[in-house]
N, C-alpha and C positions, 0 to 999 in steps of 0.2 A: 733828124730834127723832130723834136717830140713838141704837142701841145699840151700847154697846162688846161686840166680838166675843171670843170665848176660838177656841180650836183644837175646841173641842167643837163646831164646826159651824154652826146657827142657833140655838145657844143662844146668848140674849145671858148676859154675864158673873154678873151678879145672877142668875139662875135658876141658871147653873151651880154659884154658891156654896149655894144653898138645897139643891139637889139633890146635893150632897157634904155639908152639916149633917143632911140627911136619912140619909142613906146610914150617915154615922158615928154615928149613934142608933141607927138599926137594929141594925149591927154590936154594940154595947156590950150590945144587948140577948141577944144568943146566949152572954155570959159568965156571965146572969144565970141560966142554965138548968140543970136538975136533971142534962140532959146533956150529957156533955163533948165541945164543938164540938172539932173535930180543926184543930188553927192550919195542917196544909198536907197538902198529897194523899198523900205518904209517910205521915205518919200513917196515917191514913183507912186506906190499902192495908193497911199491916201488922198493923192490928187486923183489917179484911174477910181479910184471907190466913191467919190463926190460926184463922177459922170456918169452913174449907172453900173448897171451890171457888165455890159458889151466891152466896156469899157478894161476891166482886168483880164480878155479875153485877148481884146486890143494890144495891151499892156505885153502881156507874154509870150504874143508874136512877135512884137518891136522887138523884144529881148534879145529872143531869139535870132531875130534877121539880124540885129547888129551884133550879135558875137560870132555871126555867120560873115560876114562883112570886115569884120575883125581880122578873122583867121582868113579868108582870103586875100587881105591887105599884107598881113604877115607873110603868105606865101607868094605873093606874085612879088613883094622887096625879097624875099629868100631865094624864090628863083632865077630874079634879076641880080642879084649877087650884092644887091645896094647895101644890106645892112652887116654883110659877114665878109 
């Protein structure tokens, strides 16, 4: 029994489409929140740049902690089997 392959690697194709239905739920869910997700990094900056300097320092930790947060959400449904 062979898997058909995508460009994403040794995902086969069906995991990668779970894993892009997953992704785009998540995503939908940050429009549902009391606060307002910034749609791209200019945003983001010119709100952190009107509160100071600390504030972009601020800014590039958050970043960081939530694509850290991201990728560990990705990996604990990968190793729970949920999305593949």
């Amino acid at each position: 029994m062979s898997c058909k392959y995508t460009n994403a690697g040794s995902i086969p194709a069906t995991s990668t489409m779970e894993i892009n239905k997953y992704i785009k739920t998540e995503l939908a869910k940050l429009d549902e929140s009391i606060v307002a997700t910034p749609t791209d990094r200019e945003q983001l900056e010119n709100f952190a740049g009107g509160c100071g300097q600390g504030s972009l320092i601020l800014m590039q930790m958050a970043m960081q902690y939530g694509y850290k947060l991201a990728l560990e959400n990705l990996q604990t449904k990968y190793e729970n089997k949920s999305i593949i």
